[in-house]
C-alpha positions in Angstrom: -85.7 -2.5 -1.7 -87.7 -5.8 -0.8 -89.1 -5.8 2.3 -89.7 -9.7 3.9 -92.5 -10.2 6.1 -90.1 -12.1 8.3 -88.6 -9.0 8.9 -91.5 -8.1 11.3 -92.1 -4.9 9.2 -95.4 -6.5 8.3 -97.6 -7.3 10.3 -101.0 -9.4 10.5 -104.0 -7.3 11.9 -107.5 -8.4 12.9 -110.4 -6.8 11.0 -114.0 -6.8 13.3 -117.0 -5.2 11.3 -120.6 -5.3 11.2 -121.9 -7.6 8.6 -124.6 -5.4 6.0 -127.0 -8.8 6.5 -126.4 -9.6 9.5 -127.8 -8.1 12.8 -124.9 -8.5 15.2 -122.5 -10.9 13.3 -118.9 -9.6 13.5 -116.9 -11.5 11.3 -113.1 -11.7 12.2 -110.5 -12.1 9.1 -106.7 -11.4 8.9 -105.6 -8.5 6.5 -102.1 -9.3 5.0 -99.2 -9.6 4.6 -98.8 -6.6 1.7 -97.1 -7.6 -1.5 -94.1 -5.0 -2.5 -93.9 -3.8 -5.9 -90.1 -5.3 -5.8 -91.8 -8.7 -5.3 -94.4 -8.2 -7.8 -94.6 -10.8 -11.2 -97.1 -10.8 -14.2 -100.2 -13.4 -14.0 -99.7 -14.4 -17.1 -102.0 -17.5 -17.0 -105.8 -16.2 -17.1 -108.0 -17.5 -14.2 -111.4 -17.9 -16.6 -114.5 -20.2 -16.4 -114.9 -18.6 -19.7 -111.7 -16.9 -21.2 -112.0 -13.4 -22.0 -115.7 -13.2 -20.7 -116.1 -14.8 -17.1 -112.9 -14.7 -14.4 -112.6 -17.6 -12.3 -114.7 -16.4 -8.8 -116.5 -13.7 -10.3 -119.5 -11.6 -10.1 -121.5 -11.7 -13.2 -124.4 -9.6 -14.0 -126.8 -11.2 -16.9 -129.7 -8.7 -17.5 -132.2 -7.7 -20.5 -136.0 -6.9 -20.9 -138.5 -9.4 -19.9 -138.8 -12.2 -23.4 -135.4 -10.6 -24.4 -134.2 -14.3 -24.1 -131.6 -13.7 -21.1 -132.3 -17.0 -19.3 -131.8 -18.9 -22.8 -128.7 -17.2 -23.5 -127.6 -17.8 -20.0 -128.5 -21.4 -20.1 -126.4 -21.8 -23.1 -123.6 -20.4 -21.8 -123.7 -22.6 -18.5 -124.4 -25.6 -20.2 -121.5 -25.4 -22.7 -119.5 -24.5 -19.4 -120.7 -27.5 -17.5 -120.0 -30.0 -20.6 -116.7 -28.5 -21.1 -117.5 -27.4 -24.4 -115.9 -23.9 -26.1 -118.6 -21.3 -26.3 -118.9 -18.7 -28.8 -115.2 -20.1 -29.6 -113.9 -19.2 -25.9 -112.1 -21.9 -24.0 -114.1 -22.7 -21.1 -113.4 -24.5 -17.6 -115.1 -27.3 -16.9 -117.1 -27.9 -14.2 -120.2 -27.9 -11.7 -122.9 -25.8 -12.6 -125.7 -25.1 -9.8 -128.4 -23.1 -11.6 -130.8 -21.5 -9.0 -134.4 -21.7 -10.8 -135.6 -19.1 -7.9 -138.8 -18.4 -10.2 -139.4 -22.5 -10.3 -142.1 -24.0 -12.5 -141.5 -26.4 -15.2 -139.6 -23.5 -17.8 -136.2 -24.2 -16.8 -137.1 -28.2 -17.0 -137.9 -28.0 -20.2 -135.0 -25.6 -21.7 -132.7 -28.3 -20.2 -134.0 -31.4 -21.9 -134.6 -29.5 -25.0 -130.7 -29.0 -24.8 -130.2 -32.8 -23.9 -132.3 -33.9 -26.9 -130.7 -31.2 -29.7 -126.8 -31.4 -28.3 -125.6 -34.9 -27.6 -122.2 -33.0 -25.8 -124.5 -31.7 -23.6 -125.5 -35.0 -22.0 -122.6 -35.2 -19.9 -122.9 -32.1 -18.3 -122.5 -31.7 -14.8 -125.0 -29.4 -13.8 -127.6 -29.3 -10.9 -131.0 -27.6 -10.8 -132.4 -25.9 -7.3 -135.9 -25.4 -8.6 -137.2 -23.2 -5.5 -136.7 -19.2 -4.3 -133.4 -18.4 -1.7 -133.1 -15.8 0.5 -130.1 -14.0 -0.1 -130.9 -10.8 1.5 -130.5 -11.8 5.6 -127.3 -13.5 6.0 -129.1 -15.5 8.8 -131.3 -17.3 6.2 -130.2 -19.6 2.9 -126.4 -18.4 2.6 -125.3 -21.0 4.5 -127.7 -23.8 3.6 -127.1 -23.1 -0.4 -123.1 -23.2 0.6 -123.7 -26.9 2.4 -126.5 -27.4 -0.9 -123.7 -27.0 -3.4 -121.1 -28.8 -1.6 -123.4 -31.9 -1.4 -123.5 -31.5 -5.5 -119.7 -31.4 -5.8 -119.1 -34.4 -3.9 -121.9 -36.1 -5.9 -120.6 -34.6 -9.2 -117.0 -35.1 -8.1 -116.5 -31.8 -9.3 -115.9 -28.7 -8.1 -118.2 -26.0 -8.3 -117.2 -23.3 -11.2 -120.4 -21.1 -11.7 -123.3 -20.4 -9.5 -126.4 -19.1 -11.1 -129.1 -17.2 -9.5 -131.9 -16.6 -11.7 -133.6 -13.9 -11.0 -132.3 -11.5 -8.4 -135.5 -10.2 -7.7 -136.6 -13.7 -6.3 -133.4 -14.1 -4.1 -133.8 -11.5 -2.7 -137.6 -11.6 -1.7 -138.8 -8.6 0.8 -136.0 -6.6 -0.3 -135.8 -3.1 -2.1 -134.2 -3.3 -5.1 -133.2 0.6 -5.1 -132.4 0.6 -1.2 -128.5 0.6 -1.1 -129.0 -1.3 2.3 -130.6 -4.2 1.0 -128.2 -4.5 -2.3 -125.1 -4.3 -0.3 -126.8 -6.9 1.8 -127.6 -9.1 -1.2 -123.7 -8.2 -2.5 -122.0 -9.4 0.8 -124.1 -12.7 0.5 -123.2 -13.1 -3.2 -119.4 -12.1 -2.2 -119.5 -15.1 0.8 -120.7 -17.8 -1.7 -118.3 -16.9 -4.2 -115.4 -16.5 -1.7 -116.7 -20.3 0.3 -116.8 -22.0 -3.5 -114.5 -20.5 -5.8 -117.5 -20.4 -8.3 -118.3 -17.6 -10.1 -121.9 -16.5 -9.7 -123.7 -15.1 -12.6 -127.3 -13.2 -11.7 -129.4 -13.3 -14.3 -132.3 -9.9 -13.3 -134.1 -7.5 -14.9 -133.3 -4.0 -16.8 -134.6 -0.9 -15.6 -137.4 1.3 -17.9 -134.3 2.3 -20.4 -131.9 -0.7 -20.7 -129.2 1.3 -22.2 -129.1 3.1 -18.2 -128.4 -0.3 -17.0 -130.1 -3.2 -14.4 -132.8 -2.3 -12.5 -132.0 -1.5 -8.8 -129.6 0.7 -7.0 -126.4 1.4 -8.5 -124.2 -0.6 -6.2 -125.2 -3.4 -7.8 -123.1 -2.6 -11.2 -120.0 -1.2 -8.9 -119.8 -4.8 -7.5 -119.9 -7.0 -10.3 -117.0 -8.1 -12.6 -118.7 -8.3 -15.8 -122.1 -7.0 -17.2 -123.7 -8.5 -20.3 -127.0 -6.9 -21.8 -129.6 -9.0 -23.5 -131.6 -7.2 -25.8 -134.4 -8.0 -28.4 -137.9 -9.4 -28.4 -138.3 -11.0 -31.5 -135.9 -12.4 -34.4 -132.0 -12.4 -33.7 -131.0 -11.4 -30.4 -127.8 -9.8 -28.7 -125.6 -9.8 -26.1 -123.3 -7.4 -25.4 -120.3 -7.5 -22.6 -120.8 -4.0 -21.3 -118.6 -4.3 -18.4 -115.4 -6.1 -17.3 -113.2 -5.4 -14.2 -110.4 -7.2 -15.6 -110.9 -8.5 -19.4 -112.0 -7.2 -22.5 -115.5 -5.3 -22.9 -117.3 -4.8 -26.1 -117.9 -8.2 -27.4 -121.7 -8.7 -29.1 -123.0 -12.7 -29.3 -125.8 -12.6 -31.6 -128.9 -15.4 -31.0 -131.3 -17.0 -32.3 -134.3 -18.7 -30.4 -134.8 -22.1 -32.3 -138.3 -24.0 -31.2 -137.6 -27.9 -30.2 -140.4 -30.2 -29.2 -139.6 -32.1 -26.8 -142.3 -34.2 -26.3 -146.4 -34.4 -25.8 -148.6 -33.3 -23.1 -150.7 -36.8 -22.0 -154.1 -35.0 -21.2 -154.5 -33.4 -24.7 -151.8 -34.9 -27.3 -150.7 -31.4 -28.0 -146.6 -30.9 -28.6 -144.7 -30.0 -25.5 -141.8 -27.4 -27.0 -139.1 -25.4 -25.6 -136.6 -23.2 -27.1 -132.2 -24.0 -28.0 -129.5 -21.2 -28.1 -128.6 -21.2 -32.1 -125.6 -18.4 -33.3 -126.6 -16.1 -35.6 -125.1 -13.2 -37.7 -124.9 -10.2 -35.4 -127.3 -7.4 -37.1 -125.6 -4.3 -38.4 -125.0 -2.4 -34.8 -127.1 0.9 -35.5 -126.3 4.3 -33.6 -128.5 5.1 -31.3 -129.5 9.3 -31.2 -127.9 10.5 -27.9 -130.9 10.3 -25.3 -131.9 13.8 -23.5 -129.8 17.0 -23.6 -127.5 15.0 -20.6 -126.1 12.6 -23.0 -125.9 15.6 -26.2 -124.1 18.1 -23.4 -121.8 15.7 -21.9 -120.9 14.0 -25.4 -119.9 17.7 -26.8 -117.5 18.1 -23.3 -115.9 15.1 -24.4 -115.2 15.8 -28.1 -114.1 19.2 -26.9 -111.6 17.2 -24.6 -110.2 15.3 -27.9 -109.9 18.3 -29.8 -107.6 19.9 -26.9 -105.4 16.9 -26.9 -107.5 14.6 -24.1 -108.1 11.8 -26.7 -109.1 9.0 -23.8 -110.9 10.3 -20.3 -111.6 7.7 -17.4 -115.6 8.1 -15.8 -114.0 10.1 -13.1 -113.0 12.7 -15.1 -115.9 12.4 -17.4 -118.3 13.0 -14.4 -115.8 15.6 -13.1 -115.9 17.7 -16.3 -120.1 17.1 -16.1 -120.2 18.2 -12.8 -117.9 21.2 -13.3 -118.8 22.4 -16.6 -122.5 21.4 -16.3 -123.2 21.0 -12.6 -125.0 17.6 -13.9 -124.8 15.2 -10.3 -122.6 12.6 -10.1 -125.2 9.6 -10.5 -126.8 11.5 -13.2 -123.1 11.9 -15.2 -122.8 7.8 -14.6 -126.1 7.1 -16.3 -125.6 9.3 -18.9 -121.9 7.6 -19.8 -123.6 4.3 -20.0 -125.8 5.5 -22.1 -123.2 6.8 -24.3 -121.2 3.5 -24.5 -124.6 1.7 -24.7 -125.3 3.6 -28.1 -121.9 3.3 -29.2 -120.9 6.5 -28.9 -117.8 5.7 -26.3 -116.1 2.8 -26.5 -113.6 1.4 -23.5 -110.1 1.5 -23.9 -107.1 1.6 -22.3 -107.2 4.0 -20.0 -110.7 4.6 -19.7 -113.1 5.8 -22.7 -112.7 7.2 -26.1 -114.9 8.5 -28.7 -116.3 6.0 -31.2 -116.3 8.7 -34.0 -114.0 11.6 -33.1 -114.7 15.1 -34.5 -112.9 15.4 -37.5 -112.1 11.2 -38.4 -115.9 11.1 -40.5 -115.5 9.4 -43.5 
C-alpha cells in the first residue's frame, strides 16, 4: 500500500541539537516526509564529478606518506575536473574548482603553471586558489567566510562550484587533535555544512598514519564519514593510487603515476631553472602481496578462510569483527584495523555484500 503524505500520516518534525563546533548554536532543520518502498524507483543516472570515483557532494579522503606525491595526483585530478577533461578515462563534470592551499608558499603556484605550460586543455580551467590556512575546527570561525569565499568565485567563474579541496587537514584544522573524536566530528560537521551549502564535493588531501596500510592519520571517525578513500603510496619512481573506499561506487581501482620534472621558468637573482613537477600515467607495477602484518591480521585471516570453507564465502566488517571478537576477543577498533590491513595487502577484496577472500583455500593455482 502507498501511503501519501497528504494523507497526514506523515508528518514534518523539527530537529534542535547541539552543533559538535559550536558552543551554543542549535540548528533547526525539518526531517521528512519518508519515502515508502511502494514509491521507490532506481537512480539510474549516476550523480559524479568523477564517474565511478567521486559522487556528486561527496566527502573524499586523499592521503599517503609525506613525498608520496598526493597533492600532485590530487592536482591532476582537479585540474582535468575543472577543464572538463576525462581523467584516467572517467567522464568528469565540469566545473569550479576551489583548491585550499592551507600549507601556502609558492609549491602549489608552481604545480599549476607547470600544468598550464605542459597541457594546453588545461588553460581553460576554472579553478581558484586560496593560498592561506582555514579554521575548520570552530564553526564560529572560517566556515562561513569560505562559503561566502567560494560563492564570490562562482559568480566570477559563472560556474558552479563541483569540488572543494582542502589541502592538508592538519592545517584546517589548526589547534585541533587529530585523534580526539571531539575535534574530528567537529572538523566533519564543518566539512558536511560546506558540502551541503555548495553541492561541491570536498576532497581532503592529509597525511597517513605510521603504517599506511591501517589508514589516515587521526581518529577513526574520520574514515566512517567520508565517501571515498584513495591511498597514495610511493617515494620514488612510479607511483599509486588506490580507491580503498566507496560508500556508493566501485572500490579497488589502482592509477599508477609518474612525477615528470617541467621547468617553468628562471629564478632572476641567480639564473638557476625554476622546475615543478606534471601528473604523467604510467604502467601500474605488478601489485605484490603483502605478508599479513602481526598475529591480528594471520588470526583473523584464518577465521575468515575457515568461514569460506563452511559455506560463508562473502562476510561484511560487522561480522568479520564479530567473529574477531567472539572467537579471539580481539576489540572492535583493533578487528577494523586489522581488516584494512587485509584489503590493503590484497588479501580481501570488496564485493557485493561485503568482503571475500582474494585467494580462497583450495582455488591456488
Amino acid at each position: 500500500m502507498t501511503v501519501s503524505a497528504d494523507q497526514g500520516l506523515v508528518r514534518q518534525s523539527t530537529l534542535l541539537k547541539q552543533h559538535p563546533g559550536g558552543a551554543g548554536l542549535l540548528i533547526r532543520r525539518p526531517l521528512g516526509p519518508v519515502v515508502w518502498l511502494g514509491d521507490v524507483n532506481p537512480v539510474l543516472s549516476q550523480a559524479a564529478v568523477v564517474r565511478d570515483v567521486i559522487a556528486r557532494a561527496s566527502a573524499v579522503l586523499i592521503f599517503g606518506d609525506s613525498n608520496s606525491g598526493k597533492t600532485f595526483f590530487a592536482i591532476d585530478l582537479v585540474v582535468h575536473i575543472a577543464a572538463g577533461q576525462p581523467w584516467r578515462g572517467h567522464r568528469v563534470e565540469r566545473g569550479l574548482v576551489v583548491y585550499i592551499a592551507a600549507e601556502g608558499g609558492h609549491g602549489i603556484r608552481n604545480r599549476l603553471a607547470a600544468y598550464r605550460q605542459e597541457a594546453p586543455w588545461a588553460r581553460g580551467a576554472t579553478l581558484a586558489v586560496l593560498p592561506q590556512s582555514v579554521d575548520l575546527l570552530n564553526a564560529q570561525a572560517d566556515t562561513e567566510p569560505l562559503i561566502a569565499l567560494i560563492r564570490e568565485a562562482e559568480t566570477t567563474a559563472g560556474e558552479r562550484a563541483v569540488v572543494i579541496v582542502l589541502d592538508t587537514l592538519a592545517r584546517v584544522m589548526v589547534g585541533g587533535n587529530e585523534n580526539a573524536s571531539e575535534d574530528m566530528s567537529a572538523f566533519i560537521a564543518n566539512v558536511d555544512r560546506i558540502r551541503s551549502e555548495t553541492g561541491a564535493a570536498v576532497v581532503i588531501v592529509h597525511h597517513a598514519g605510521k603504517d599506511a596500510t591501517k589508514g589516515a592519520r587521526g581518529h577513526s571517525s574520520l574514515r566512517a564519514a567520508v565517501d571515498t578513500e584513495i591511498l597514495v603510496e610511493g617515494q620514488e619512481g612510479t607511483r599509486t593510487a588506490t580507491v580503498t573506499k566507496q560508500r556508493d561506487l566501485p572500490s579497488g581501482q589502482r592509477y599508477a603515476f609518474d612525477l615528470v620534472p617541467v621547468v617553468i621558468g628562471v629564478d632572476p637573482e641567480d639564473n638557476c631553472p625554476v622546475s615543478s613537477c606534471v601528473v604523467a600515467i604510467a604502467d601500474a607495477p605488478a601489485q605484490s602481496r603483502r605478508a599479513p602484518t602481526g598475529k591480528q591480521q594471520i588470526a583473523i585471516l584464518r577465521l575468515i578462510e575457515a568461514q569460506y570453507r563452511a559455506g560463508k564465502l562473502v562476510l561484511t566488517s560487522g561480522e568479520i569483527k564479530r567473529l574477531a571478537r567472539d572467537g579471539l576477543g580481539v576489540a572492535k577498533t583493533s578487528a577494523q584495523s586489522a581488516v584494512m590491513g587485509l584489503v590493503a595487502g590484497g588479501f580481501l577484496v570488496n564485493t557485493i555484500g561485503g568482503l571475500a577472500l582474494t585467494d580462497p583455500p583450495g582455488e591456488k593455482a
